[in-house]
VOGU-3710 file (C-alpha; in Angstrom, 3 decimals, decimal comma):
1> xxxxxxxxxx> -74,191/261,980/105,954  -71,898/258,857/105,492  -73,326/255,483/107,033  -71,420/253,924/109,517  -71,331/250,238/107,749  -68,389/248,032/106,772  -67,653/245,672/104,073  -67,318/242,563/106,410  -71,442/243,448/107,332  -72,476/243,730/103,609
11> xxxxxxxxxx> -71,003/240,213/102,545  -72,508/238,406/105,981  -75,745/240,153/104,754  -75,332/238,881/101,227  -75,000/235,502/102,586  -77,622/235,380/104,838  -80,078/236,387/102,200  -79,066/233,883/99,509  -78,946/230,886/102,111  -82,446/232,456/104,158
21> xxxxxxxxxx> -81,030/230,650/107,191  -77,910/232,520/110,013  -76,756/229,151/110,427  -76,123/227,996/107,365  -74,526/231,263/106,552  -72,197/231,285/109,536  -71,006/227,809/108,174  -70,480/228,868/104,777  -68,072/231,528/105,991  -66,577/229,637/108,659
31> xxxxxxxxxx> -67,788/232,382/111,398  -69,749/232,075/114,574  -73,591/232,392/114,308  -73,378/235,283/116,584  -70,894/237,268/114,175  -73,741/237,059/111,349  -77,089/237,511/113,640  -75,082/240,992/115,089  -73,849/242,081/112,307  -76,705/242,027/110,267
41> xxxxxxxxxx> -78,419/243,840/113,447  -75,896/246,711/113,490  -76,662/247,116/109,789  -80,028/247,429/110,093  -79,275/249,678/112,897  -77,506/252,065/111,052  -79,686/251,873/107,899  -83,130/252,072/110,186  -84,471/249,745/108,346  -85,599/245,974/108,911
51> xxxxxxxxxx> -84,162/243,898/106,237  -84,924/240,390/107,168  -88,278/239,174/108,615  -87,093/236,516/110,918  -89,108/233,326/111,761  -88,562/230,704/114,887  -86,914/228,416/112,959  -83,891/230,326/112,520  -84,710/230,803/109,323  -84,807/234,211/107,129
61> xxxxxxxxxx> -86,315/235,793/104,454  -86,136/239,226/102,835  -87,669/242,389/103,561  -89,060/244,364/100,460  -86,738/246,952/101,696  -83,676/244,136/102,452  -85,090/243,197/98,327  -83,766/246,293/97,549  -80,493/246,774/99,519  -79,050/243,157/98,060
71> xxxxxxxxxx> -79,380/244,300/94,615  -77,102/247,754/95,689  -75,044/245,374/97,711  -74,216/243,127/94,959  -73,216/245,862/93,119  -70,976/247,095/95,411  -69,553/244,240/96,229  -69,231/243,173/92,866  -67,296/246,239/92,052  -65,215/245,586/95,232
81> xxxxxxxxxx> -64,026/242,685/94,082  -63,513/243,902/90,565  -61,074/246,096/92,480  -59,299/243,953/94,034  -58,700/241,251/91,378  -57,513/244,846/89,501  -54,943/245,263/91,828  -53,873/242,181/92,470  -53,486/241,557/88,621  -51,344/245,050/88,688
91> xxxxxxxxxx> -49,074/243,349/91,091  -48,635/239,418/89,704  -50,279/237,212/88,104  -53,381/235,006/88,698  -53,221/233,445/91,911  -55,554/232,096/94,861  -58,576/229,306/95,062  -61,172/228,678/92,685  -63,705/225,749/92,897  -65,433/224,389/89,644
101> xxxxxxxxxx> -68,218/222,259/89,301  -68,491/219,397/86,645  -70,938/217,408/85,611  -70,046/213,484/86,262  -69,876/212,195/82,960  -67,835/215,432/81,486  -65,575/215,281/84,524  -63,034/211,808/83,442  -62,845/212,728/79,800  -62,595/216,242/79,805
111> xxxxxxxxxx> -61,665/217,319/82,999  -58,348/216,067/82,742  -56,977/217,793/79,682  -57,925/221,479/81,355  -56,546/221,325/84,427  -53,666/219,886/83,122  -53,316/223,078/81,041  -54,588/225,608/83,384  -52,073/224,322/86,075  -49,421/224,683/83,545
121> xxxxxxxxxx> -50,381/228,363/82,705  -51,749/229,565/85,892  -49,595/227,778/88,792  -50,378/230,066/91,467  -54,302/229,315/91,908  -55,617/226,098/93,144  -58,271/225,115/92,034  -60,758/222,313/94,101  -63,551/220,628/91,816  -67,078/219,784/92,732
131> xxxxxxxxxx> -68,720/216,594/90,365  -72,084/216,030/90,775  -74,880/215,775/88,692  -77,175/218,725/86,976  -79,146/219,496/89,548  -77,368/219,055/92,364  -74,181/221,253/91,017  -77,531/223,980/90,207  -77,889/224,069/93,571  -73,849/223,857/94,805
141> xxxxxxxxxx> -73,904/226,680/92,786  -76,624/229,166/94,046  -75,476/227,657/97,513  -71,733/229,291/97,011  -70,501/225,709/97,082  -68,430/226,093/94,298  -68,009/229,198/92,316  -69,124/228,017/88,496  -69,780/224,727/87,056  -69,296/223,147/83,711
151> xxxxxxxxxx> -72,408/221,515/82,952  -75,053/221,212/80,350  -77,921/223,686/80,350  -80,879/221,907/80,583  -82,779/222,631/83,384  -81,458/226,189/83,946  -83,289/228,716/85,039  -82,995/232,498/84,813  -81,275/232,724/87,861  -78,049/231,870/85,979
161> xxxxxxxxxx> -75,702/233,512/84,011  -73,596/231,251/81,587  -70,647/231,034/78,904  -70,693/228,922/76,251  -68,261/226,330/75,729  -69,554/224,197/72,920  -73,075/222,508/71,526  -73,694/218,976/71,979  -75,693/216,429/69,692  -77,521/213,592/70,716
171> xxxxxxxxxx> -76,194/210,483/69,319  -77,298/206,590/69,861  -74,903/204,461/71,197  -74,658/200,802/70,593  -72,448/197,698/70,850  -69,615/197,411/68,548  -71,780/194,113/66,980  -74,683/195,572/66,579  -76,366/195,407/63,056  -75,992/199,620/63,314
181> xxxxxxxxxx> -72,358/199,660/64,647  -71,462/199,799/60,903  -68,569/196,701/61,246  -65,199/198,543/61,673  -66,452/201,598/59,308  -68,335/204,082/60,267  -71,759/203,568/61,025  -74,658/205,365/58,867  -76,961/208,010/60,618  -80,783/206,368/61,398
191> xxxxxxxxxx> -83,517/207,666/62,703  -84,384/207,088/66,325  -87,915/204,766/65,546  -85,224/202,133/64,279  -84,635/200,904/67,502  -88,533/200,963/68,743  -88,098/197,102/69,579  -85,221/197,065/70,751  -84,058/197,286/74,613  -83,124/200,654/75,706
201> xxxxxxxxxx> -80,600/201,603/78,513  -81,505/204,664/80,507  -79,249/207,197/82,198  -81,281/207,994/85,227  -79,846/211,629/86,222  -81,850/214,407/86,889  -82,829/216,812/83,893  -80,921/214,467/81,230  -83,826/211,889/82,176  -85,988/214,236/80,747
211> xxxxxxxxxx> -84,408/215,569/77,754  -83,793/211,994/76,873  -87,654/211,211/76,939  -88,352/214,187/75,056  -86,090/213,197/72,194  -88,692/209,723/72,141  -91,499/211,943/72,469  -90,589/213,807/69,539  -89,781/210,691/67,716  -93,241/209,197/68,355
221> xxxxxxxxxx> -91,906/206,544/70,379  -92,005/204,825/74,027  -88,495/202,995/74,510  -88,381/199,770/75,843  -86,698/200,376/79,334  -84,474/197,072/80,319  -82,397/198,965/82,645  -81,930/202,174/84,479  -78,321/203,168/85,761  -77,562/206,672/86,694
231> xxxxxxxxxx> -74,060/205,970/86,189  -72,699/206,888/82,830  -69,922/204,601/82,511  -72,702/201,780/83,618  -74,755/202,394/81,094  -71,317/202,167/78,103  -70,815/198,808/79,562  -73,877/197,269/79,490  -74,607/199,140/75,699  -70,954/197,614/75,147
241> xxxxxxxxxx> -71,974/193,845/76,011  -75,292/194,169/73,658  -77,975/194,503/76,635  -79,630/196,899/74,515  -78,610/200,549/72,937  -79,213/203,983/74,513  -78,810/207,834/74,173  -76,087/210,122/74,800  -74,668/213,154/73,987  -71,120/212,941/74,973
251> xxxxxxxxxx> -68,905/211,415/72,784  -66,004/209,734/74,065  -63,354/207,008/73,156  -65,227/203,583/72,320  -63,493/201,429/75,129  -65,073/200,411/78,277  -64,261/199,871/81,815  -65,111/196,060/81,008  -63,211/196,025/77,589  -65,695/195,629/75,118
261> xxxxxxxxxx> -66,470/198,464/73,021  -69,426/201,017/72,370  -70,252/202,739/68,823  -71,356/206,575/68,152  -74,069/206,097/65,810  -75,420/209,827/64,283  -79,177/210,411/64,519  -81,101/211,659/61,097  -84,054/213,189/63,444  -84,619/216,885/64,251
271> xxxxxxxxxx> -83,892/217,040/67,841  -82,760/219,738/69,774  -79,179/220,039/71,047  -77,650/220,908/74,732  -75,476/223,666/75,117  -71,999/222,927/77,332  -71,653/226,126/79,012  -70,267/227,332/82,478  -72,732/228,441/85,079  -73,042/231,141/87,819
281> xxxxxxxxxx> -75,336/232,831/89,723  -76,742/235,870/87,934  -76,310/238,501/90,245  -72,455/237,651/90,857  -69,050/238,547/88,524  -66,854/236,207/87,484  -63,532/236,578/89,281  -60,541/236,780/86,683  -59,398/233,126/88,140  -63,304/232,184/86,269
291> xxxxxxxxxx> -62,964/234,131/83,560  -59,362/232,630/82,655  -61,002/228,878/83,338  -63,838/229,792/81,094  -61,629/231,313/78,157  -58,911/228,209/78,357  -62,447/225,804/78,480  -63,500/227,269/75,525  -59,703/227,050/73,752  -59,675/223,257/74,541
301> xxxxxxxxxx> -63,491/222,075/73,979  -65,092/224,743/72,022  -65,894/224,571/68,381  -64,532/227,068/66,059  -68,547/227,883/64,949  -69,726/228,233/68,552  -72,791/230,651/69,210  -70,978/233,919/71,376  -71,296/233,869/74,852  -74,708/234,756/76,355
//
């Protein structure tokens, strides 16, 4: 016997259970809160099942039987969409919104170039971007804020799926007159217990904090912390006007917002690199609007020897 259910019910479902809260939910989709709360009730209904346990705060959370309808749902609707990008793609070409996440100090030096490129190939979709830093575009992400992000993997958990864009080395960076800055040629690689007395400059973001601190532990080091910015293009300057040196892992041109100039300077020590990589959720497929922005990502950015795709 065919269930009475509809498509419009299975995605207000699928929302409620990734946000655990009808309100939020209703927001997300721009509906009333009444829409979602009845028809996620005439879905149970009809299934004769309860697939939420509700609490007085509004707030959700999953049935063991509700566990097991979201992961057929997300198939479904997964192949739903598949269908529909199909058809769409039989009758023109890419077209419609997509919203991308970016990691603040990718977004002004690499940013750019893409959407410059993607606008030129795919007119038709508009794409919106999200910046924001590692953990907070983790959770834009899961939240269906924006649909994936360009970001660096550390910090991800399993709940992600991701594409590989390109593998990133830590470097030092220092003032263009420091005794490392190698004076107009280019500077030598050192090892990171060079600069033990010297004053470091910390990028204060979530998750890069960390990896940062780890590349000192590994070294056998504590860095001297003068200051803390959790702006990137603070902490160029103030490496620029010999304050102190720090570490990075993006390189970019050597001029800064103040004028005076910052060096790359390669590191000799064995420490572990960060993968660039877009992000999703796991249980979701990449519309082909993604899929193109990965693939022209990867065209512009991506290194010839790049690891495949995971």
């Amino acid at each position: 016997m065919a269930l009475d259910f509809t498509l419009v019910q299975l995605r207000y479902f699928q929302e409620v259970a990734r946000r655990e809260n009808m309100t939020e939910a209703a927001k997300h989709l721009n509906v009333t809160q009444s829409a979602i709360s009845t028809a996620v009730a005439q879905l149970e209904r009809v299934l004769g099942i309860d697939l939420f346990i509700r609490r007085r705060n509004r707030s959700v959370f999953l049935s063991t039987a509700g566990k097991r309808f979201l992961a057929e749902v997300n198939a479904v609707l997964e192949a739903t969409d598949a269908l529909g990008e199909t058809a769409l793609g039989l009758a023109r070409s890419l077209s419609g919104d997509l919203t991308v996440g970016v990691f603040s100090p990718i977004a002004p030096t690499r940013l750019p170039l893409i959407h410059d490129e993607f606008e030129r190939r795919y007119p038709d979709v508009r794409v919106n971007y999200l910046e924001a830093d590692l953990q907070d575009l983790q959770r834009a992400v899961l939240a269906g804020d924006c649909d994936l992000a360009l970001t660096y993997t550390l910090g991800l958990s399993d709940r992600f799926d991701a594409y590989l864009i390109d593998v990133v080395e830590p470097h030092v960076l220092v003032s263009q007159h420091h005794r490392l800055g190698g004076r107009g040629r280019i500077p030598a690689p050192v090892h990171l217990r060079e600069l033990a007395d010297e004053d470091y400059i910390q990028l204060d973001l979530p998750f890069s904090r960390q990896y940062y601190d780890e590349l000192f532990r590994i070294a056998g080091i504590a860095p001297r912390v003068r200051h803390s910015f959790s702006g990137y293009e603070t902490v160029r300057s103030f490496v620029a006007m010999g304050h102190g040196y720090s570490l990075l892992s993006q390189s970019v041109s050597s001029g800064t917002y103040i004028g005076s100039k910052t060096v790359d300077v390669p590191l000799l020590d064995d420490f572990p690199t960060i993968d660039l990589a877009f992000v999703w959720p796991r249980e979701l497929r990449l519309s082909r609007r993604a899929r193109a922005f990965c693939e022209l990502t990867e065209e512009i950015l991506g290194r010839p020897d790049r690891v495949a795709a995971r």
